[in-house]
MDTraj code that builds the backbone (N, CA, C; nanometers):
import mdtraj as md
import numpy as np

residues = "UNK UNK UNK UNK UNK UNK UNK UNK UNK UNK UNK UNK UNK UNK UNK UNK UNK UNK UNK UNK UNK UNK UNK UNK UNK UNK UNK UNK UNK UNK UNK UNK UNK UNK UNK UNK UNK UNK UNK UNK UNK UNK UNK UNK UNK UNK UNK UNK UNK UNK UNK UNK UNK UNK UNK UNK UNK UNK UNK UNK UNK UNK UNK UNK UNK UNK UNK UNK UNK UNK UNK UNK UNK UNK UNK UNK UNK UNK UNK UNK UNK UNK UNK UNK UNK UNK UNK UNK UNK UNK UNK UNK UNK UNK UNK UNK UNK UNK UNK UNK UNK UNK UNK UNK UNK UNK UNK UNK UNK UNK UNK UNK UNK UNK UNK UNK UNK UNK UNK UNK UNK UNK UNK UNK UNK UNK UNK UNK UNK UNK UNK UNK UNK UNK UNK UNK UNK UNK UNK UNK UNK UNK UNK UNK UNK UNK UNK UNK UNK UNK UNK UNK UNK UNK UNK UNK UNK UNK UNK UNK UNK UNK UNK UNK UNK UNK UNK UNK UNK UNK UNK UNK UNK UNK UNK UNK UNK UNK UNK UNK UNK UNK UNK UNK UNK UNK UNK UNK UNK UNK UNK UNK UNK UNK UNK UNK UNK UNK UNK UNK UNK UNK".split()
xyz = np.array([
    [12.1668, 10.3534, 9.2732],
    [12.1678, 10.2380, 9.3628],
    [12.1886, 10.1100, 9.2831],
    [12.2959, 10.0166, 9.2995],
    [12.2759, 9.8802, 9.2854],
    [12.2191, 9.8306, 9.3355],
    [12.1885, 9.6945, 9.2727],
    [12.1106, 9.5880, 9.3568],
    [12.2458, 9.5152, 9.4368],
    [12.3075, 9.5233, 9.4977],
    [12.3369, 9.4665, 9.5855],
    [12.3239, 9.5722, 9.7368],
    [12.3405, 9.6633, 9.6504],
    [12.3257, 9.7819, 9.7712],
    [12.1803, 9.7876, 9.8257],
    [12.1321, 9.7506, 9.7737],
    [11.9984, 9.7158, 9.7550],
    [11.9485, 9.6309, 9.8918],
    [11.9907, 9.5095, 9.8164],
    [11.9575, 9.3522, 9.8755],
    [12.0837, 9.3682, 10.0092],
    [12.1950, 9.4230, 10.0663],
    [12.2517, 9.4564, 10.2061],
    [12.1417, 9.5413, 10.2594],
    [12.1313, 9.6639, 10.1971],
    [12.1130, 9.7417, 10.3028],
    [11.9069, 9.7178, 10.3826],
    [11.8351, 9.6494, 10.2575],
    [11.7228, 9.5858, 10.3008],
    [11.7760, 9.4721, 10.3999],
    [11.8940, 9.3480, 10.3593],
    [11.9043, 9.2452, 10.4448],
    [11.9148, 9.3180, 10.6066],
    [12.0509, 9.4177, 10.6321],
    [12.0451, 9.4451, 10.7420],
    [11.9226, 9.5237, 10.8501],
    [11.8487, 9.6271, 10.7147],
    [11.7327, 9.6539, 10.7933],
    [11.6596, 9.5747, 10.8586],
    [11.5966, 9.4637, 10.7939],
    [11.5048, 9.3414, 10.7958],
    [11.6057, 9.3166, 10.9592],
    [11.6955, 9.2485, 10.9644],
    [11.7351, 9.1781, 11.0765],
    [11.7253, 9.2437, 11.1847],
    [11.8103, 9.3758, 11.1509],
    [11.8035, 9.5112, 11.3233],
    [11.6647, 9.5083, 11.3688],
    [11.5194, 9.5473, 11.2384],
    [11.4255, 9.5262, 11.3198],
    [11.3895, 9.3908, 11.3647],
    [11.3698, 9.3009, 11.3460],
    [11.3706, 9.1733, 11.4120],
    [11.3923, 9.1232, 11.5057],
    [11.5306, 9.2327, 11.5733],
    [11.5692, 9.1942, 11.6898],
    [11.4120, 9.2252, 11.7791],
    [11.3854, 9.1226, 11.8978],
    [11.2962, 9.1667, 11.9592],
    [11.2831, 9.2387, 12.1450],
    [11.3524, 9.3003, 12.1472],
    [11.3582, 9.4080, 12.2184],
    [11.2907, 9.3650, 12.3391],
    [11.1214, 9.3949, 12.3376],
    [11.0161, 9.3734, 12.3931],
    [11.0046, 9.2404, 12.4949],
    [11.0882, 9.1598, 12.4284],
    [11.0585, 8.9777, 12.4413],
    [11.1480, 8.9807, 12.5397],
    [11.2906, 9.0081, 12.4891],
    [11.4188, 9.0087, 12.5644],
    [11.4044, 9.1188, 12.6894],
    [11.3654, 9.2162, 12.7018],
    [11.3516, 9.3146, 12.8122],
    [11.2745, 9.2705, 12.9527],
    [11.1685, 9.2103, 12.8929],
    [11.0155, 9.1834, 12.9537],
    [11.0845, 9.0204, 13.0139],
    [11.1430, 8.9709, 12.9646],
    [11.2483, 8.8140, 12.9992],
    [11.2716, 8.8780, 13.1215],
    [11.3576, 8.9742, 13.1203],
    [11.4701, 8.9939, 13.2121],
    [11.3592, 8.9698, 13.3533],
    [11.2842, 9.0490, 13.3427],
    [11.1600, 9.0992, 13.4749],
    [11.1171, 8.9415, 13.5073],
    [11.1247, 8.8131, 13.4429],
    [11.0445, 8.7506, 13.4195],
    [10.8577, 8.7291, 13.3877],
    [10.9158, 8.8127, 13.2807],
    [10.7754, 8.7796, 13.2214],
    [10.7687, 8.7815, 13.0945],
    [10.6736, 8.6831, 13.0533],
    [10.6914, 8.6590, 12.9075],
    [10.5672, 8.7423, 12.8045],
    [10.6225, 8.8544, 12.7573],
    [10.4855, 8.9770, 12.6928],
    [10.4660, 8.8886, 12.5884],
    [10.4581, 8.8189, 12.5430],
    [10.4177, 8.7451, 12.4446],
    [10.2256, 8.6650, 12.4825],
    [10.2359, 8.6594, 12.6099],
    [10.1183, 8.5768, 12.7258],
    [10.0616, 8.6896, 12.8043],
    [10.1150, 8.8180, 12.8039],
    [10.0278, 8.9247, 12.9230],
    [9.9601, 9.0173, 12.8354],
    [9.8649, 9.0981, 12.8769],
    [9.8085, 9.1960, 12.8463],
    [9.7835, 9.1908, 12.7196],
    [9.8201, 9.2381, 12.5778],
    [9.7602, 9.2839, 12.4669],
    [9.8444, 9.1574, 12.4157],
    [9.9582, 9.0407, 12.4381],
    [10.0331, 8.9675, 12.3381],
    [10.1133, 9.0692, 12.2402],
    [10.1049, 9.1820, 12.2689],
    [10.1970, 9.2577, 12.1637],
    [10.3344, 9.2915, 12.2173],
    [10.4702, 9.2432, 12.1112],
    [10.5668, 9.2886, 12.1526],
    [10.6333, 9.3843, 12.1569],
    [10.5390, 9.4928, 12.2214],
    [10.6083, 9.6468, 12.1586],
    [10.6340, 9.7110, 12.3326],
    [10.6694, 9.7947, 12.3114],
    [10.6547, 9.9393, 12.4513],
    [10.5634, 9.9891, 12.5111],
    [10.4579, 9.9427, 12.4595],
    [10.3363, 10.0221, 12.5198],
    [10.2940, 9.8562, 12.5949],
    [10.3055, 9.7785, 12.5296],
    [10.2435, 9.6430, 12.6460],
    [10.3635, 9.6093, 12.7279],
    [10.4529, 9.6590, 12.7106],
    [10.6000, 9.5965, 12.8134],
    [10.5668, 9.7334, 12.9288],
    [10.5509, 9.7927, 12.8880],
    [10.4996, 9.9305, 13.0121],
    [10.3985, 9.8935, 13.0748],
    [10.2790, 9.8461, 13.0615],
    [10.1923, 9.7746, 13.0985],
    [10.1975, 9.7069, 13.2048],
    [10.2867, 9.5862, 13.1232],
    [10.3404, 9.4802, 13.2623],
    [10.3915, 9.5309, 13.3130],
    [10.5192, 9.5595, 13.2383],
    [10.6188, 9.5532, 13.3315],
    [10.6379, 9.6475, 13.4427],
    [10.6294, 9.7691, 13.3726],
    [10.6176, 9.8860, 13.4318],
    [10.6999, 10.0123, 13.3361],
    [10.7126, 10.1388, 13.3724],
    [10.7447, 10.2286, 13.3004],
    [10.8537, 10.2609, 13.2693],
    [10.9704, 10.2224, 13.3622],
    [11.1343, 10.2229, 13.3029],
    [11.1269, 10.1062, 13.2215],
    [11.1216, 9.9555, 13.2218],
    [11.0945, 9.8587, 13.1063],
    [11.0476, 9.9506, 12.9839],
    [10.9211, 9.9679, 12.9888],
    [10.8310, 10.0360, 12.8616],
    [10.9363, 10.1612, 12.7974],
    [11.0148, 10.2410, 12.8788],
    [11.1126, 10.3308, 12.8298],
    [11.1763, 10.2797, 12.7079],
    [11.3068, 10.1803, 12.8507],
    [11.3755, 10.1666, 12.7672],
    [11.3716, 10.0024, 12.6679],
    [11.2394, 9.9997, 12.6289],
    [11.2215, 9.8968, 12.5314],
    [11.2012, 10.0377, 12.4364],
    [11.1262, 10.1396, 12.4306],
    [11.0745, 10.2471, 12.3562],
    [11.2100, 10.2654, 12.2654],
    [11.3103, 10.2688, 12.3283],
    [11.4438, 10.3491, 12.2998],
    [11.5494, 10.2388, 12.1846],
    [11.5040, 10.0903, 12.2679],
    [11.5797, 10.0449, 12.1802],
    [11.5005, 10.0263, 12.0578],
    [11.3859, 9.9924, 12.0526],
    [11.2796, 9.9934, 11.8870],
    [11.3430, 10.1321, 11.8559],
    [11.3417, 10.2869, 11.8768],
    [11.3514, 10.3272, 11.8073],
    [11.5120, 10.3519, 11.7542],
    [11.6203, 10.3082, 11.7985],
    [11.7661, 10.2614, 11.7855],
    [11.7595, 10.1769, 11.6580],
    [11.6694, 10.0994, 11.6578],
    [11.7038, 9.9517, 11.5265],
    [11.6747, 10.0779, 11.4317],
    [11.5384, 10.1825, 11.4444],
    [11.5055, 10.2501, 11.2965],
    [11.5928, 10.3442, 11.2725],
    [11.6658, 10.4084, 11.4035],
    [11.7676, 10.5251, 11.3767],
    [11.8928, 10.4196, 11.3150],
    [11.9391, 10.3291, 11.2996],
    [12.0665, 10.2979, 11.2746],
    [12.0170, 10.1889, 11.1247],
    [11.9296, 10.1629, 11.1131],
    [11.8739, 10.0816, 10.9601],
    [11.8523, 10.2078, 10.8594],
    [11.8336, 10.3314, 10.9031],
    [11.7858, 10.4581, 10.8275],
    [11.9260, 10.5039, 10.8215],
    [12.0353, 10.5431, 10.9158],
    [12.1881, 10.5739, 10.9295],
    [12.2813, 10.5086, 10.8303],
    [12.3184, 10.4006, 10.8967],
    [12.4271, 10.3319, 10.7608],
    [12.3994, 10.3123, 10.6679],
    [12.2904, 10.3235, 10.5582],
    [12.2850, 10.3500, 10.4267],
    [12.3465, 10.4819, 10.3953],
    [12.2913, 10.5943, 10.4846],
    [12.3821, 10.7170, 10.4065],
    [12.5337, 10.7609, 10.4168],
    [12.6048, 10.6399, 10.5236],
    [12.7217, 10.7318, 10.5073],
    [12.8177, 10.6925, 10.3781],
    [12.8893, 10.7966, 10.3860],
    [12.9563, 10.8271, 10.2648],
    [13.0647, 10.6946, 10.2008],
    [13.0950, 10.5719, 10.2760],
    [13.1384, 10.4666, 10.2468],
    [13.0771, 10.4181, 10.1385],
    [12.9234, 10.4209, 10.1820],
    [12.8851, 10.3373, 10.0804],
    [12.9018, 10.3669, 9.9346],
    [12.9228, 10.5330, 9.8879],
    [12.9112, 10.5825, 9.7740],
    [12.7870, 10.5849, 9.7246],
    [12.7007, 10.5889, 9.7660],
    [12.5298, 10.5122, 9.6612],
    [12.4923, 10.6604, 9.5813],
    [12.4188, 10.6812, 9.4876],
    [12.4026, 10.7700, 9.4212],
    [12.2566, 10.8129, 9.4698],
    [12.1804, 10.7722, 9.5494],
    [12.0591, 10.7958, 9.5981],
    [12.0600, 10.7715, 9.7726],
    [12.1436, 10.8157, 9.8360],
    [12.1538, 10.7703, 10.0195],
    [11.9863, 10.7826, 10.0397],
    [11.9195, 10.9208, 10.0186],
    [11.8087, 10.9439, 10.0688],
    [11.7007, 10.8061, 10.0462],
    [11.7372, 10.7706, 9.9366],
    [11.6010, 10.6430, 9.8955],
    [11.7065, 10.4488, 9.9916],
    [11.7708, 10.4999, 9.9480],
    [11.8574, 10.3582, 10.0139],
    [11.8013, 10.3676, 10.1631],
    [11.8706, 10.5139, 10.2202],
    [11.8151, 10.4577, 10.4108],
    [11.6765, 10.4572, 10.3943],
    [11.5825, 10.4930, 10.3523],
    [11.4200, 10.4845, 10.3140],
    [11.3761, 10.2960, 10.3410],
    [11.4608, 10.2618, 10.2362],
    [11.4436, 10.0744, 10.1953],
    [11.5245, 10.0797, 10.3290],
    [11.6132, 10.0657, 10.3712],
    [11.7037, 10.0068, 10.5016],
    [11.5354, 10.0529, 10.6134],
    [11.5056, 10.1331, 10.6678],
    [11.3931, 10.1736, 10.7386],
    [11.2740, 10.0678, 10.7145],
    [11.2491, 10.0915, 10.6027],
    [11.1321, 10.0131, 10.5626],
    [11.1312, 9.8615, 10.5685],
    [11.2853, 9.8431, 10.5734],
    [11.2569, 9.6709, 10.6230],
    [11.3124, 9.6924, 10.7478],
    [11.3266, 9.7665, 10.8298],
    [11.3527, 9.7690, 10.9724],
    [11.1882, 9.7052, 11.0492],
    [11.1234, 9.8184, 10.9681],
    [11.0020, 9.8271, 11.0442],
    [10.8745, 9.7171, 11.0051],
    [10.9450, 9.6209, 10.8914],
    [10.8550, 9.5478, 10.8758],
    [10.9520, 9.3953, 10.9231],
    [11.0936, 9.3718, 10.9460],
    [11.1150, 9.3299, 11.0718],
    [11.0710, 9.3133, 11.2105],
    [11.0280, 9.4259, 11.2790],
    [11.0096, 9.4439, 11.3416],
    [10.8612, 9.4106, 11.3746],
    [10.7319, 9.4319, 11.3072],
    [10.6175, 9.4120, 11.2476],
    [10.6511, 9.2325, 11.2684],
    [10.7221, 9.1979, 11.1728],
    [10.6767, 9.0258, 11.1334],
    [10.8588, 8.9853, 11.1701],
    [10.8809, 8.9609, 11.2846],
    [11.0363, 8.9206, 11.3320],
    [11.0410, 8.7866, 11.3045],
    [11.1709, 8.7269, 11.2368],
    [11.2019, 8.5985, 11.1768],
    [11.2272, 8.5349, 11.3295],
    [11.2255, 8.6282, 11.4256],
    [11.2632, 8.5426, 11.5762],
    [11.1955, 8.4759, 11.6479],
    [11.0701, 8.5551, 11.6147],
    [10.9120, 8.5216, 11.6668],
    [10.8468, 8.4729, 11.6062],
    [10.8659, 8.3909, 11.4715],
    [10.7711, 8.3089, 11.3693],
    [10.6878, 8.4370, 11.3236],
    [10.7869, 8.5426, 11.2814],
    [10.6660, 8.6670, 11.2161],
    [10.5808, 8.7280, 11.2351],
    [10.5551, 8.7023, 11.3941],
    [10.4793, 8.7980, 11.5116],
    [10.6133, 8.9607, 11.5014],
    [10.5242, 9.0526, 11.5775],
    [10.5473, 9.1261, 11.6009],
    [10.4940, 9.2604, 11.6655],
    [10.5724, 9.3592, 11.6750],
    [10.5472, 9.5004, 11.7368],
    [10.4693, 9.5920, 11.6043],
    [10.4101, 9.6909, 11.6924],
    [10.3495, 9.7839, 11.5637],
    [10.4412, 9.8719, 11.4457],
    [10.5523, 9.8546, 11.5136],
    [10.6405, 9.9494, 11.4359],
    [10.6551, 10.1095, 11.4543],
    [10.5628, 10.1335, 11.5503],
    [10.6044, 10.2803, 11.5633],
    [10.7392, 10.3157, 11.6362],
    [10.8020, 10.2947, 11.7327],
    [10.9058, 10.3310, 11.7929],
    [11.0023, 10.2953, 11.6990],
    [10.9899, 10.2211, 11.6155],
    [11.0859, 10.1910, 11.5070],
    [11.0646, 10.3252, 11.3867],
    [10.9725, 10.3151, 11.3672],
    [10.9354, 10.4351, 11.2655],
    [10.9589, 10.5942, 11.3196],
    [10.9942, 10.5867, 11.4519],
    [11.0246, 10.7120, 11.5482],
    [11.1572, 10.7447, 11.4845],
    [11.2252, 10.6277, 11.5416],
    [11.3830, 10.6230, 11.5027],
    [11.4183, 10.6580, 11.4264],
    [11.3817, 10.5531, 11.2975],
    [11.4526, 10.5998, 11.1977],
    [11.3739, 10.8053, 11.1052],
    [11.2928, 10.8309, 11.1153],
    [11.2682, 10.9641, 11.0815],
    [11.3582, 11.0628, 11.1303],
    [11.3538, 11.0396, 11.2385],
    [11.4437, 11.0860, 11.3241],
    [11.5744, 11.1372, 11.2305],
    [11.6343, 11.0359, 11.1780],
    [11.7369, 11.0728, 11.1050],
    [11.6717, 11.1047, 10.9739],
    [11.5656, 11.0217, 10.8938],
    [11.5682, 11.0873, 10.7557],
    [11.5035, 11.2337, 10.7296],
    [11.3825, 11.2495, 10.8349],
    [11.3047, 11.3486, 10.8406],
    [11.2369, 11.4613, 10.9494],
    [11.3205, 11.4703, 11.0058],
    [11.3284, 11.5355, 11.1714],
    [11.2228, 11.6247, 11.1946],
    [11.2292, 11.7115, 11.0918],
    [11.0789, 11.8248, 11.1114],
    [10.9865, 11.7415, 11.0675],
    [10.9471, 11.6605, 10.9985],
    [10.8001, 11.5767, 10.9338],
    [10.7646, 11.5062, 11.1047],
    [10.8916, 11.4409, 11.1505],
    [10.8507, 11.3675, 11.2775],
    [10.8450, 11.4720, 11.4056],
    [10.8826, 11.5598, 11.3919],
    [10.8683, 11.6455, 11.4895],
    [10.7182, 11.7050, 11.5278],
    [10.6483, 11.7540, 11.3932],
    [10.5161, 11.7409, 11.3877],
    [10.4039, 11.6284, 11.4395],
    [10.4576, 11.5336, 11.3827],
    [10.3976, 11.4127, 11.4568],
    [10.3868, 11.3899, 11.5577],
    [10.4943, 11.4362, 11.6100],
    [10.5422, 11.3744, 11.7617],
    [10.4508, 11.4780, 11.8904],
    [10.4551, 11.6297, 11.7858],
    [10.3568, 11.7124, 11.8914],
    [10.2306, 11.6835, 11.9021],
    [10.2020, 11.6090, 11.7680],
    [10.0307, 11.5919, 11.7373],
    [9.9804, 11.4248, 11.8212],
    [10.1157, 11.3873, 11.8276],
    [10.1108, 11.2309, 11.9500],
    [10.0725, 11.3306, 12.0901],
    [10.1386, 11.4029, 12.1665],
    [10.1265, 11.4558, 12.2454],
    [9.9946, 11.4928, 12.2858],
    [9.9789, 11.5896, 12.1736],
    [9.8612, 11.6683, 12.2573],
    [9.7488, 11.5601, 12.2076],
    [9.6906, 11.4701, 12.0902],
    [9.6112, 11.3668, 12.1497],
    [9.6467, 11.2681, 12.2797],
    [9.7267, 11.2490, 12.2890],
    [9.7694, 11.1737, 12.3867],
    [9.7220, 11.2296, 12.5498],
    [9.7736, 11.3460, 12.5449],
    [9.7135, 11.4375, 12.6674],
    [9.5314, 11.5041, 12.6705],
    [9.5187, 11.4596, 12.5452],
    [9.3523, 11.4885, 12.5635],
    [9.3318, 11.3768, 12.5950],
    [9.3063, 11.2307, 12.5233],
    [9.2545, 11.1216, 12.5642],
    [9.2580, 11.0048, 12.5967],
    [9.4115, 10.9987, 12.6448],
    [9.4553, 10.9471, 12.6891],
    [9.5287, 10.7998, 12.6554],
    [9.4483, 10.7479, 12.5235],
    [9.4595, 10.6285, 12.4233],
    [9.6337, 10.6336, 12.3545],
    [9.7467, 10.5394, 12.4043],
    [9.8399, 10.5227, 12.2827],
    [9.7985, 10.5206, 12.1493],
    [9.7311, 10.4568, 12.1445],
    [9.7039, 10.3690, 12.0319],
    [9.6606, 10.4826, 11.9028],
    [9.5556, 10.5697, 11.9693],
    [9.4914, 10.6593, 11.8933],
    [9.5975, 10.8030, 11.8515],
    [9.6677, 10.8362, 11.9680],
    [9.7893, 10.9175, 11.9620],
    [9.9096, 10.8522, 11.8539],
    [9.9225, 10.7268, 11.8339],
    [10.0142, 10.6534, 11.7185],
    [9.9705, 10.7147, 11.5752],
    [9.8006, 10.6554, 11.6102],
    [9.7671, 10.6877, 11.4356],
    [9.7880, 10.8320, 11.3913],
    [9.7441, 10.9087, 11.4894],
    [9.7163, 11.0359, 11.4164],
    [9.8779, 11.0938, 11.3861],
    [10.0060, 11.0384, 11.4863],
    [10.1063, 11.0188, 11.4168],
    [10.1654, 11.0244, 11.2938],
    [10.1013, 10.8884, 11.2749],
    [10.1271, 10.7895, 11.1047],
    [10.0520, 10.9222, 11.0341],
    [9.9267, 10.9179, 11.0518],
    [9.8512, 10.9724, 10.9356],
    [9.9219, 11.1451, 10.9099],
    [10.0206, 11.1844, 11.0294],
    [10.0304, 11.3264, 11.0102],
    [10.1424, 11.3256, 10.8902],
    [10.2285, 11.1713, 10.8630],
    [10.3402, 11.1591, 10.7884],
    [10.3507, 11.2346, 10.6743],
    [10.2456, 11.1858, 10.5895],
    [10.2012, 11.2108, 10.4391],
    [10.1839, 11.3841, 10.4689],
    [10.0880, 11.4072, 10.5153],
    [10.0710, 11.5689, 10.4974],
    [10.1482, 11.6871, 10.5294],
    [10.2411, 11.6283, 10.6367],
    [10.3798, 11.7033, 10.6716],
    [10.4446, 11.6797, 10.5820],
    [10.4390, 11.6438, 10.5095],
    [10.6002, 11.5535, 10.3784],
    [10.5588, 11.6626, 10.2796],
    [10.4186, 11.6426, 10.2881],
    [10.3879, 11.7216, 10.1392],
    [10.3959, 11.8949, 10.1533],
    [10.3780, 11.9286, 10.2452],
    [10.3720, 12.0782, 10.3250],
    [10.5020, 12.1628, 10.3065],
    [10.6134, 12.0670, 10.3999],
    [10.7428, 12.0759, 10.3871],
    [10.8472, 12.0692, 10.2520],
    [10.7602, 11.9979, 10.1412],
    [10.8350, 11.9837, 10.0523],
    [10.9521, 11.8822, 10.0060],
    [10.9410, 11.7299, 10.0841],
    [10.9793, 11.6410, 10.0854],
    [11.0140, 11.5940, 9.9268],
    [11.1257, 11.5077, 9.9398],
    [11.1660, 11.4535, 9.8049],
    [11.0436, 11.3520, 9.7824],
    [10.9455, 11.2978, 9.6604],
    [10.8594, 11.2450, 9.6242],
    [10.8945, 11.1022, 9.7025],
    [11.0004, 11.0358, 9.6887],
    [10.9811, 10.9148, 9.7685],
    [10.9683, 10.9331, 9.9126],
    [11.0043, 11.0519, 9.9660],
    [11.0065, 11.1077, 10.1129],
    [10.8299, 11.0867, 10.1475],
    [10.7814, 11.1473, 10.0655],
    [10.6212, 11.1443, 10.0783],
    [10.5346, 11.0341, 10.0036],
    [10.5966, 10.9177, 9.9343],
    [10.5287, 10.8119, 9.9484],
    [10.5745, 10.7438, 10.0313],
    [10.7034, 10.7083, 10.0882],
    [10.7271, 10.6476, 10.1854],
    [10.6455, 10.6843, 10.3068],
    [10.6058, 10.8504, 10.3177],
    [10.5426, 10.8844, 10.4534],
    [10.3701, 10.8325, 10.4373],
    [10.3301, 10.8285, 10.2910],
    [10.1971, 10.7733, 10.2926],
    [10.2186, 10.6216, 10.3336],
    [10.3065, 10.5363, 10.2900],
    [10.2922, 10.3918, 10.3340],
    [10.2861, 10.3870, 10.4412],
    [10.3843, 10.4667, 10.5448],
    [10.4227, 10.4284, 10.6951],
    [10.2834, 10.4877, 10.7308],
    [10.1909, 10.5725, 10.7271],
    [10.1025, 10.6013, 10.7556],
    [9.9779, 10.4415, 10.7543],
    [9.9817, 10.4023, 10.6349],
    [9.9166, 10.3010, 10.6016],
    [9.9033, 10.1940, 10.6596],
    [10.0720, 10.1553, 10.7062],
    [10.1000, 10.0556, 10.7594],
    [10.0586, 10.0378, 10.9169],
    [10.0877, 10.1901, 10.9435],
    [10.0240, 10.1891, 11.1240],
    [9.9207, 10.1719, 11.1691],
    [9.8215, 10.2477, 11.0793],
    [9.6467, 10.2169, 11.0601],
    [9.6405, 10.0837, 11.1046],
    [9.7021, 10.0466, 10.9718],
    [9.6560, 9.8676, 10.9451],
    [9.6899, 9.7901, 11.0732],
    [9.8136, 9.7910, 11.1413],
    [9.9052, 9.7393, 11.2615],
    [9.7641, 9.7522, 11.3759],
    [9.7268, 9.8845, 11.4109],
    [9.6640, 9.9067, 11.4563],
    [9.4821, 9.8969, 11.4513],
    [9.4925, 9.7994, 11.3687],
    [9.3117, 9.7276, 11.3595],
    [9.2647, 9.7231, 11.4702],
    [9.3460, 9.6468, 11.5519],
    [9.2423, 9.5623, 11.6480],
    [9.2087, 9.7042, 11.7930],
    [9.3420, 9.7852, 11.7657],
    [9.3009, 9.9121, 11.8729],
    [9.1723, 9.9652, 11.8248],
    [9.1649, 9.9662, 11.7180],
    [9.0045, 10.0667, 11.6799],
    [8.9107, 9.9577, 11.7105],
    [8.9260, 9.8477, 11.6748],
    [8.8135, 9.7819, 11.7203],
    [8.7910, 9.8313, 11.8886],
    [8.8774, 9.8019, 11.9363],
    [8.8451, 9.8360, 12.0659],
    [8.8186, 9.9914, 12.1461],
    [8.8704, 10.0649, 12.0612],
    [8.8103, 10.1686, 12.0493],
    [8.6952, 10.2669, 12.0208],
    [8.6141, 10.2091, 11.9183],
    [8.4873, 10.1556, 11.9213],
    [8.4042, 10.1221, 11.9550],
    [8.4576, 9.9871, 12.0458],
    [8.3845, 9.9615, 12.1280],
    [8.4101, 9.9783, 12.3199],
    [8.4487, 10.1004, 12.3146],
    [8.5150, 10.1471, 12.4358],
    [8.5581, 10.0744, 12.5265],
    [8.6758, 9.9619, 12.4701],
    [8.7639, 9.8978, 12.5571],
    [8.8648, 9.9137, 12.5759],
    [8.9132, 10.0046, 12.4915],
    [9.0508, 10.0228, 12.4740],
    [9.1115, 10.0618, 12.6193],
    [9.2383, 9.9797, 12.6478],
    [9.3024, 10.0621, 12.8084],
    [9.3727, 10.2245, 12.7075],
    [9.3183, 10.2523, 12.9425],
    [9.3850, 10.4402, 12.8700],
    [9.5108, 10.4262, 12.9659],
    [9.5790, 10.4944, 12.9618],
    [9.6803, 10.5285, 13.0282],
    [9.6181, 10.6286, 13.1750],
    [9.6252, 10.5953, 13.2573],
    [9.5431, 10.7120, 13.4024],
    [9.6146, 10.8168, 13.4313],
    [9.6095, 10.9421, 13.4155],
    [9.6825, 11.0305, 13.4929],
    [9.7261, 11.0178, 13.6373],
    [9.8343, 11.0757, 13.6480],
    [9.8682, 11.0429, 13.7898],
    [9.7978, 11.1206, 13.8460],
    [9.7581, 11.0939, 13.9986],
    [9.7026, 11.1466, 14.1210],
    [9.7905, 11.2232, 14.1801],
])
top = md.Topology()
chain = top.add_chain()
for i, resn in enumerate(residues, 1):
    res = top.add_residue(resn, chain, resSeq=i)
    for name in ("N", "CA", "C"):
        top.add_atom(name, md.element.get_by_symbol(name[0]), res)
traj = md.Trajectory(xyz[None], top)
């Protein structure tokens, strides 16, 4: 990898996630998620308000910025001698775009639907695991929030199981790290049993 390959393929990550999805979607409905429910600009508070096709397809485009910031680093144009670690950095500033958006004065979303995305392309079985272990917490107790982490945290131990390239599995310990952290204020409220659940339908 050069450093210029470097400093593009981080610049474009950084910006795709940035775009803010959440802000612009939740506009359309007139309403501004920035002022309702949790102030968070992600999919799970645009579902909230807005309602559940919004919350979709905000879901879809966060995870679009991580599938296509993780994508064009590897194709074969670029030549890079490391694609696997390049779309890694392109991802990793997707999702911390996205996290701290230059659009929003560095507010932001948690980064998971972004972190969906792009695995998606670098690591399909690591996220596939995840994605069942989102599920079935999710269907026991109903909490996003808590169904995210155990997500993140499944990153690292699927990476290592599977046999992931070493940056594959520190990258999966950071993104793990990073979701925890994103996700403070849910455990607080979790904790202290405030957290909203999602209701099964009747």
């Amino acid at each position: 990898m050069t450093v210029f390959e470097i400093i593009a393929v981080a610049g474009a990550g950084y910006l795709l996630g940035s775009i803010p999805f959440a802000v612009i979607i939740a506009r359309f409905k007139g309403v501004d998620i920035l002022k309702v429910g949790s102030g968070n600009p992600g999919a799970t508070n645009v579902r909230r308000a807005v309602g559940r096709g919004a919350g979709n397809l905000c879901f879809l485009c966060d995870a679009l910025k991580g599938a296509a910031a993780a994508g064009w680093p590897q194709l074969s144009a670029l030549d890079a001698s490391n694609p696997f670690a390049l779309a890694i950095i392109g991802l990793l500033a997707a999702i911390l775009g996205h996290s701290f958006s230059v659009f929003l004065k560095f507010r932001g979303g948690k980064g998971v639907a972004t972190t969906v995305g792009g695995l998606l392309v670098l690591m399909p079985w690591v996220l596939l695991i995840g994605l069942v272990l989102w599920v079935a917490v999710f269907q026991m107790f109903r909490y996003v929030s808590l169904a995210s982490m155990v997500l993140g945290l499944s990153l690292p131990l699927s990476s290592l199981i599977l046999g992931r390239p070493p940056e594959g599995l520190l990258f999966s310990a950071f993104l793990a790290g990073l979701i925890v952290v994103r996700h403070r204020s849910n455990i607080s409220r979790l904790l202290a049993g405030t957290e909203s659940r999602v209701e099964r339908k009747k």
